[in-house]
C-alpha positions in Angstrom: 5.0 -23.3 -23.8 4.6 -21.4 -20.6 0.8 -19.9 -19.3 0.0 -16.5 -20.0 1.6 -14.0 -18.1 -1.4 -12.7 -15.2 -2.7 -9.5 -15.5 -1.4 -6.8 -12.4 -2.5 -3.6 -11.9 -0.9 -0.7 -11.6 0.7 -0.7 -7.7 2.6 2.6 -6.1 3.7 2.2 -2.6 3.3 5.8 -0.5 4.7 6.2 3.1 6.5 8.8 5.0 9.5 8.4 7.0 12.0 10.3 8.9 15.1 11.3 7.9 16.9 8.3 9.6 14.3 5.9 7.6 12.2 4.9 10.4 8.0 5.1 9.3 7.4 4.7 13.7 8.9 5.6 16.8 9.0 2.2 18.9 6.2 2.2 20.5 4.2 2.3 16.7 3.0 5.9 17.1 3.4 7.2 13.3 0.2 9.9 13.3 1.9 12.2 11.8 5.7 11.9 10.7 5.1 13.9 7.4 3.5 17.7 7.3 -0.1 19.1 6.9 1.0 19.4 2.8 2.6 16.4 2.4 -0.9 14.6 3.8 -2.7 16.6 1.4 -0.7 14.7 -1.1 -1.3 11.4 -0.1 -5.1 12.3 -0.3 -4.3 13.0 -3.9 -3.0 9.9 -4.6 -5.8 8.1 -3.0 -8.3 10.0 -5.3 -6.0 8.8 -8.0 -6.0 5.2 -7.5 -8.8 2.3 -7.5 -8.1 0.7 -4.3 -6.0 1.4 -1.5 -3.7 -1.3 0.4 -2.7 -1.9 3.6 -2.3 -5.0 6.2 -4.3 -6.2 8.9 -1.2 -5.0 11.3 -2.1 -1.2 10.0 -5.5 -1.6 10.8 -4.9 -3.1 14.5 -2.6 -0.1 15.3 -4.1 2.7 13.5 -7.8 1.7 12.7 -8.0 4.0 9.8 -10.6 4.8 7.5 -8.6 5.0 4.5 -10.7 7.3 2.5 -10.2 10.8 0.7 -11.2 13.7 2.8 -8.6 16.5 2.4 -8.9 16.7 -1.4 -12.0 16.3 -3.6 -12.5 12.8 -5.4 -13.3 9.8 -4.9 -12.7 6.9 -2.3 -11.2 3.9 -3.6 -11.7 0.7 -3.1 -10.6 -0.4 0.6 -8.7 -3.9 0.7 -7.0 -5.0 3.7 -4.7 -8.4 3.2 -5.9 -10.6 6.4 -4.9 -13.6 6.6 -7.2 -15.3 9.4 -9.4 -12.2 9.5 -8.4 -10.3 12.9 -9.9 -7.2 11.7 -12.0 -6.0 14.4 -15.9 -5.6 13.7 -15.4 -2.2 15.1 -13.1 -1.2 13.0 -13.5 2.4 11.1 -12.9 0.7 7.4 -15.8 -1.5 8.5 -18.1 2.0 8.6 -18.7 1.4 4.7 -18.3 -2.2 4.7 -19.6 -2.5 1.1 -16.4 -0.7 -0.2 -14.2 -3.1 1.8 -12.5 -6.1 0.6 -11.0 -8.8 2.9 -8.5 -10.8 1.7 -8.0 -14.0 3.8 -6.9 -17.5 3.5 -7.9 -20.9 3.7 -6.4 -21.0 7.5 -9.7 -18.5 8.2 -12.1 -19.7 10.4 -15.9 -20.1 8.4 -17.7 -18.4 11.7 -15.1 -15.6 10.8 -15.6 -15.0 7.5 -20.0 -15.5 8.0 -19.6 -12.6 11.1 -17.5 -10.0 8.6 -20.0 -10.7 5.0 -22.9 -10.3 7.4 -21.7 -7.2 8.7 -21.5 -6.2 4.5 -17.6 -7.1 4.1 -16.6 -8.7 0.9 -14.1 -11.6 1.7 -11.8 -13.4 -0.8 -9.6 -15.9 0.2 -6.9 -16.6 -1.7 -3.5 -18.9 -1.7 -1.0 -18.1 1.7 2.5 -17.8 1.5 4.8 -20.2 3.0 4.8 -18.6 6.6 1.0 -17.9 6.2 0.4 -14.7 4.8 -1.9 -13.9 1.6 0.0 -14.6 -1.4 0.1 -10.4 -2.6 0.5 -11.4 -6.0 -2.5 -13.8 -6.1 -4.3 -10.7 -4.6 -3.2 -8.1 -7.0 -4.2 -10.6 -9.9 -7.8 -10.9 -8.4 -8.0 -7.5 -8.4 -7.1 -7.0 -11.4 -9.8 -9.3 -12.9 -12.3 -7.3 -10.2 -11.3 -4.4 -13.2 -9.0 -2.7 -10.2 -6.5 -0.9 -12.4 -4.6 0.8 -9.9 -3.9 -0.1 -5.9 -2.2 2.8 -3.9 -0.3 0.7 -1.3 0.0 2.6 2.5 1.5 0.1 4.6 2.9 -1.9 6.8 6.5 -2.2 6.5 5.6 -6.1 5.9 3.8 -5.8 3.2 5.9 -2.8 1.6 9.4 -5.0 2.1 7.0 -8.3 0.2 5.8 -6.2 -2.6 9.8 -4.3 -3.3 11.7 -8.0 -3.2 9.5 -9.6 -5.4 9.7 -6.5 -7.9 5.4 -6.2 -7.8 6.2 -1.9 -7.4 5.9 0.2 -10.3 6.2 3.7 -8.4 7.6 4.8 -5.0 6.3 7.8 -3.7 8.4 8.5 -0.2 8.0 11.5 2.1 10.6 12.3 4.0 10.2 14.3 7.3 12.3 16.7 9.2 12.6 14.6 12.1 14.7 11.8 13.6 13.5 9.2 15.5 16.6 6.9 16.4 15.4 3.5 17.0 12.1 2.7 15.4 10.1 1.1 13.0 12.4 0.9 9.7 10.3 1.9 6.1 11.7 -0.8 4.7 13.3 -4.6 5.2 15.6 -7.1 4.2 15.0 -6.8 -0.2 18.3 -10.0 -0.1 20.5 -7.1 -1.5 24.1 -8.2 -0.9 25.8 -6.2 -3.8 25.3 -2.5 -4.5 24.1 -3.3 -8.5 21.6 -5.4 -7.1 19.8 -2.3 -5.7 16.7 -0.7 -6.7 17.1 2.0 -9.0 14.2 4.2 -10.3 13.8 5.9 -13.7 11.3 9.0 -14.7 12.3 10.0 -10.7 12.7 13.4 -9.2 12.2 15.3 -5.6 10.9 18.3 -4.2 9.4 20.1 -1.7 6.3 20.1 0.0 5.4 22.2 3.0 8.5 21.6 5.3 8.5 18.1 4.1 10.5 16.7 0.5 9.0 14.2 -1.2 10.5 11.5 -3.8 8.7 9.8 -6.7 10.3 7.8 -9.7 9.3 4.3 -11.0 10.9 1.0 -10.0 13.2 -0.9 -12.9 12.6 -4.1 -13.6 8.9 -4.2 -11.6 6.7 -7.1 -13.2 4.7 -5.8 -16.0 1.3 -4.0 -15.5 -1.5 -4.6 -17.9 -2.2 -0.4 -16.6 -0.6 2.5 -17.2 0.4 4.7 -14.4 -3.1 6.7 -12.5 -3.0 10.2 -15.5 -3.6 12.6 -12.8 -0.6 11.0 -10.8 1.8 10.6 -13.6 0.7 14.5 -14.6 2.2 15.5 -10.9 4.9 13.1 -11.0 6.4 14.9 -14.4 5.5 18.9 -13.2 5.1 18.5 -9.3 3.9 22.0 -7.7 
């Protein structure tokens, strides 16, 4: 008989692109593609989840603070998947460092990992892939037993590609911007789609407007279960958005 099946939280994926798909011009600047409304929103959703994802990469280019300041709520849980722990001791998420949680590997140095817990960083390390990135799906999993419901994923295209091809999504939230940006960073990599029914469909799924901006929402088909139901506040504005 097989294992139990581990527990996941719930996990929605949130960026903003422009209308030719690209989340970045080339250079990396992506502060802001979407609207004044539209980052409104995403505070929303941040109030709405436990935790909030990103990877190291986003923290490098962007240093951001991850927290909810344009709506009132609270701030989740901030966890940042970092493999051999490049986050900078500087770094803005490092501000609250109790509310932060590394997630490294065994490929981390000790010295490393002793610098970031004194500075008040919680550090987990967990199984790599095969090209040396933390395992998400051993991550989600140890959050889950951390009683992390709910993780609100913000980037990078890395990890968002990772999380879509091994069907780990259970809602997509995309903004899309009035803008085109030609060559770029895309939203989205290779999922190992070769025919059209192999695509990601979406059900419970709608758009509409916000600001000058239209956002999409539905839920991914055939994502790996959730022990969670969907954030209430976000499923509320998914079914009746303003």
């Amino acid at each position: 008989m097989g294992g139990a099946v581990p527990a996941l939280p719930w996990v929605t994926i949130k960026y903003a692109q422009s209308l030719d798909g690209r989340i970045a011009t080339r250079s990396g600047e992506s502060q802001w593609i979407s609207g004044s409304d539209s980052l409104v929103y995403a505070h929303e959703l941040r109030a709405q989840h436990d935790a909030i994802l990103v990877g190291v990469g986003t923290v490098l280019r962007d240093n951001p603070r991850l927290t909810v300041r344009l709506v009132e709520g609270r701030d989740p849980l901030r966890v940042i998947a970092d493999s051999v722990l490049r986050t900078p001791l500087d770094a803005a998420l490092l501000d609250e460092p109790r509310s932060t949680l590394l997630a490294a590997t065994a490929a981390a140095e000790a010295d490393r990992r002793a610098t970031l817990e004194a500075r008040g960083a919680r550090v987990i390390v967990l199984p790599a892939e095969p090209d040396g990135r933390v395992d998400l799906q051993a991550l989600l999993v140890a959050l889950a037993a951390r009683g992390v419901r709910s993780v609100l994923v913000e980037g990078g295209a890395e990890m968002i590609t990772s999380l879509l091809r091994r069907r780990l999504v259970h809602r997509l939230v995309v903004c899309v911007a009035p803008k085109v940006l030609g060559l770029g960073v895309e939203a989205i990599g290779d999922l190992g789609i070769l025919r059209l029914d192999e695509a990601l469909t979406f059900t419970r799924s709608r758009f509409w407007p916000c600001g000058a901006d239209v956002l999409f929402a539905g839920e991914v088909e055939g994502a790996q279960s959730s022990c969670f139901g969907a954030p209430h506040d976000a499923d509320s504005r998914l079914l009746t958005p303003e």
